[in-house]
C-alpha positions as a Markdown table, in Angstrom:
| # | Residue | x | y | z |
|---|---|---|---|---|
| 1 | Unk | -31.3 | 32.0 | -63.9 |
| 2 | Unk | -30.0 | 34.2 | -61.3 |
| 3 | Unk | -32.9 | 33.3 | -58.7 |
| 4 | Unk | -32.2 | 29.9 | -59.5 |
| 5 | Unk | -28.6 | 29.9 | -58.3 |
| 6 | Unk | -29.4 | 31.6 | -55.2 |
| 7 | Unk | -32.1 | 29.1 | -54.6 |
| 8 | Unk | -29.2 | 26.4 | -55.3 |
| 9 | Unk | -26.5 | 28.6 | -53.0 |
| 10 | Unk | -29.4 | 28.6 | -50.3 |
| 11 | Unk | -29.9 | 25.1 | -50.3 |
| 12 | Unk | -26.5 | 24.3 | -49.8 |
| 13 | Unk | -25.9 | 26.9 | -47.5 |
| 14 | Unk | -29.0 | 25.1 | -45.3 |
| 15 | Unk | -28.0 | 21.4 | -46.6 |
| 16 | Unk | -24.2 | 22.2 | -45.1 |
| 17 | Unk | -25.5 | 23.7 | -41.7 |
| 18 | Unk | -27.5 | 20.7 | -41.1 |
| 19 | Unk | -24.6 | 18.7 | -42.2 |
| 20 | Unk | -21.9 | 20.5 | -39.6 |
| 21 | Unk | -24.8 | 20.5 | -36.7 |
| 22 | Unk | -25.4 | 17.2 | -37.0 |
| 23 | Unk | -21.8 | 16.2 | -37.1 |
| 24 | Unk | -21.5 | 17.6 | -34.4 |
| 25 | Unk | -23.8 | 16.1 | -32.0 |
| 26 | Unk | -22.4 | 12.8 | -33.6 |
| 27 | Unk | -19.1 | 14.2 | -32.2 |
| 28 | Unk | -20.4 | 15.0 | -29.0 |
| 29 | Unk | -22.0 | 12.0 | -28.5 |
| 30 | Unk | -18.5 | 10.1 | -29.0 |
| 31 | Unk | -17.3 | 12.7 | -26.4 |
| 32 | Unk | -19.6 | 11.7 | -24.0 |
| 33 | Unk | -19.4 | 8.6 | -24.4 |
| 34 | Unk | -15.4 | 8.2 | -23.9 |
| 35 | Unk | -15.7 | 10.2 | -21.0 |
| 36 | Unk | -18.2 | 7.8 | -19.5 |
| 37 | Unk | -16.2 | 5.1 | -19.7 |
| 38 | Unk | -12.7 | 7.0 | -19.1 |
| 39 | Unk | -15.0 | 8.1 | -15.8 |
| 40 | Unk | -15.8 | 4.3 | -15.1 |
| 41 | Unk | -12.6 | 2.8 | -15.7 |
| 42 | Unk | -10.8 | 5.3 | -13.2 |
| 43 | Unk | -13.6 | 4.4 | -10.7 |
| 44 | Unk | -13.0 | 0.5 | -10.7 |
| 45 | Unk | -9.7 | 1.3 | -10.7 |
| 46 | Unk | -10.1 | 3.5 | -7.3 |
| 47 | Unk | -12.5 | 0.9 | -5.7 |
| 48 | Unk | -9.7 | -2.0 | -6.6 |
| 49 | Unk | -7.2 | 0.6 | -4.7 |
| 50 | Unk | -9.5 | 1.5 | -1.9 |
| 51 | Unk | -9.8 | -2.9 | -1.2 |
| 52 | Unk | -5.9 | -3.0 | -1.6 |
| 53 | Unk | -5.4 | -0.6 | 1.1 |
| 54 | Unk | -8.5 | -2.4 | 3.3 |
| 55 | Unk | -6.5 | -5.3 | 3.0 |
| 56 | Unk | -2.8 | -4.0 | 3.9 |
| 57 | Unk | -4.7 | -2.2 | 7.2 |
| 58 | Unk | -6.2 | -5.9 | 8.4 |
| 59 | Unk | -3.2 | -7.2 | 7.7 |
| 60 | Unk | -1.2 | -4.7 | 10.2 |
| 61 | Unk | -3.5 | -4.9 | 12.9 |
| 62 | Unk | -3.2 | -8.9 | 12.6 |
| 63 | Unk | 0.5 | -8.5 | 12.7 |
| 64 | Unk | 0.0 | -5.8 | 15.1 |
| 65 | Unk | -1.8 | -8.5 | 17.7 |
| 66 | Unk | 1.1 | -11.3 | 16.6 |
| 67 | Unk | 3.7 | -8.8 | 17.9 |
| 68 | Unk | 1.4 | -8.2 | 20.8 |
| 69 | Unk | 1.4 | -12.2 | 21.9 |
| 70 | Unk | 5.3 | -13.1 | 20.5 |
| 71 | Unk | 6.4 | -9.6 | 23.2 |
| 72 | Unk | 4.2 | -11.0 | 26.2 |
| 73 | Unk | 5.5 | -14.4 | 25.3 |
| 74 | Unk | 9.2 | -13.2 | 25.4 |
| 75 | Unk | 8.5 | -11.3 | 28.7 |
| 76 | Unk | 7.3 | -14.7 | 30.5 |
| 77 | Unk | 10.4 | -16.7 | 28.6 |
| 78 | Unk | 12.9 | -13.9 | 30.6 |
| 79 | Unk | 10.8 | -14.5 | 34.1 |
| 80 | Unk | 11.1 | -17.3 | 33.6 |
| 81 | Unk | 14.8 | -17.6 | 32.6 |
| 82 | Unk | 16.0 | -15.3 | 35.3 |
| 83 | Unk | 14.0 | -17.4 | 37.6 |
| 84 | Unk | 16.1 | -20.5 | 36.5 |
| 85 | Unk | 19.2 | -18.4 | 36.7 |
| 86 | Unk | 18.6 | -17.8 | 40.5 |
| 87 | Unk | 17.8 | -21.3 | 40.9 |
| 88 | Unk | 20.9 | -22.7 | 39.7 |
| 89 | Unk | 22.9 | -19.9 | 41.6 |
| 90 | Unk | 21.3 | -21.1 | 44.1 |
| 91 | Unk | 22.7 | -25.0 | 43.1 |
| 92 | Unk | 26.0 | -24.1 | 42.4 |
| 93 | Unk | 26.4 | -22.0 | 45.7 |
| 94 | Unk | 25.6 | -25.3 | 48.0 |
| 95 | Unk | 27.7 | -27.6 | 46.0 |
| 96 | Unk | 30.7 | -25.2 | 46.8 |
| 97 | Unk | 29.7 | -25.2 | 50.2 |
């Protein structure tokens, strides 16, 4: 009787070890697999931020060359004003003549 329950206890013993191992690689597995996907959300998410910021730096450089042609545009508008200015002086000095 005696052998018997510590062919019994063994059994168990082995039965629960197996048990906990392979809970454990069942646990694992989970694990890995939430990483995985923690790892591949955070990567979309990164290559979504990296095309953000792609887009924002064409989009200064265009504005950058707007700026360029509106300033060289405004320097020909004040040639061209101050020209008109000295043209009129010009005017207005003969008529008081």
């Amino acid at each position: 009787m005696n052998e018997i329950s510590t062919i019994i206890g063994i059994a168990f013993g082995i039965t629960g070890g197996l048990i906990g191992i392979a809970s454990y690689f069942k646990s694992n597995k989970k694990e890995v697999k939430q990483e995985v996907s923690e790892d591949t959300y955070t990567k979309a998410k990164l290559e979504y931020i990296c095309k953000g910021v792609d887009d924002i730096r064409l989009d200064i450089k265009d504005h950058a060359r707007q700026l360029a042609s509106v300033t060289e545009n405004l320097i020909r508008v004040e040639e061209s004003v101050k020209s008109a200015h000295k043209r009129i002086d010009g005017i207005e000095r003969k008529e008081e003549m």
